[in-house]
C-alpha positions as CSV (number, residue, x, y, z in Angstrom):
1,X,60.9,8.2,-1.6
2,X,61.2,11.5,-3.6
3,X,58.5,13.4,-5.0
4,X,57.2,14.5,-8.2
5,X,58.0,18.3,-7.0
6,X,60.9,17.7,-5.4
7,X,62.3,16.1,-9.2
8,X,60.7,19.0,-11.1
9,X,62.2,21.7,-8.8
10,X,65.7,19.4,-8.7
11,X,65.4,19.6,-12.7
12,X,64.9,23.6,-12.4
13,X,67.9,24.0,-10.5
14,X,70.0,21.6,-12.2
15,X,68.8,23.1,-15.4
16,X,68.1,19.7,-17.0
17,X,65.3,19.1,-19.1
18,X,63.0,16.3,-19.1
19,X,64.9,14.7,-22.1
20,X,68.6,15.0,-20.3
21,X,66.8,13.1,-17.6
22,X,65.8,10.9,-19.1
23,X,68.7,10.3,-21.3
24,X,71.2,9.9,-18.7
25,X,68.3,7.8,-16.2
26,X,67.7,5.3,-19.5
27,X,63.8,6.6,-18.5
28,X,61.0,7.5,-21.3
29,X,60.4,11.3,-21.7
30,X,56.7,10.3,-21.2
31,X,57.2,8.4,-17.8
32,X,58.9,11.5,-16.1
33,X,56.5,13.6,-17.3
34,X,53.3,11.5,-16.3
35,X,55.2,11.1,-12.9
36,X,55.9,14.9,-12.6
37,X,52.3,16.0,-13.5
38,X,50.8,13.5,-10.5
39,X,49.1,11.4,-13.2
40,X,50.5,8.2,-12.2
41,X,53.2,5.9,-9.8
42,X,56.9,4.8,-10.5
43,X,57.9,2.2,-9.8
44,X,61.1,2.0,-7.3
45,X,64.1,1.1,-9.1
46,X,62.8,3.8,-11.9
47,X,62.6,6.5,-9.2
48,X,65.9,5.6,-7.9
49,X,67.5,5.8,-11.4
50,X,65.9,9.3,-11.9
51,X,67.3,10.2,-8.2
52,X,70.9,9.2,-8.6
53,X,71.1,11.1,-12.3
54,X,70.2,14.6,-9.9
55,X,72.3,13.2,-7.2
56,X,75.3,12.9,-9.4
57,X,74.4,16.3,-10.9
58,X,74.5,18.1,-7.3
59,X,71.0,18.1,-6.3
60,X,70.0,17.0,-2.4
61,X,66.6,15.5,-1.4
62,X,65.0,16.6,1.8
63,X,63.2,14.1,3.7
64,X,59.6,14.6,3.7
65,X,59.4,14.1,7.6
66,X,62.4,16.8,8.1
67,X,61.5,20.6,9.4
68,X,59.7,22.3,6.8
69,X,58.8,19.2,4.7
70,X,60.0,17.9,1.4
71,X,62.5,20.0,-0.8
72,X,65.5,20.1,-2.7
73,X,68.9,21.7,-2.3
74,X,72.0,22.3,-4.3
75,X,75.5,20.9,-3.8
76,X,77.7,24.5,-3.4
């Protein structure tokens, strides 16, 4: 399961606001940012949405469990 940091800092380096995210994930503005701020849950098939729109844009999710913890990479 993906963070609230690790879609904020996939958003940064994506350069996607919080309103092409939620555009192209069919998610309110207001749920990614309540999610992203720690003020509340998602549920799972909203979090997957959000995670295949940064997939498909080039972004990679790091495991929480891997070496150095949770994170986010780009496609090169």
């Amino acid at each position: 399961m993906i963070t609230p940091s690790q879609i904020r800092m996939a958003r940064a380096g994506l350069g996607i606001s919080v309103r092409v995210l939620a555009e192209r994930s069919r998610v309110a503005e207001s749920t990614i940012h309540r999610f992203e701020a720690g003020r509340g849950g998602m549920q799972t098939g909203t979090l997957e949405r959000l995670q295949s729109v940064l997939e498909d844009g080039g972004a990679i999710f790091i495991a929480a469990d891997a070496a150095g913890g949770a994170g986010v990479r780009l496609k090169t």
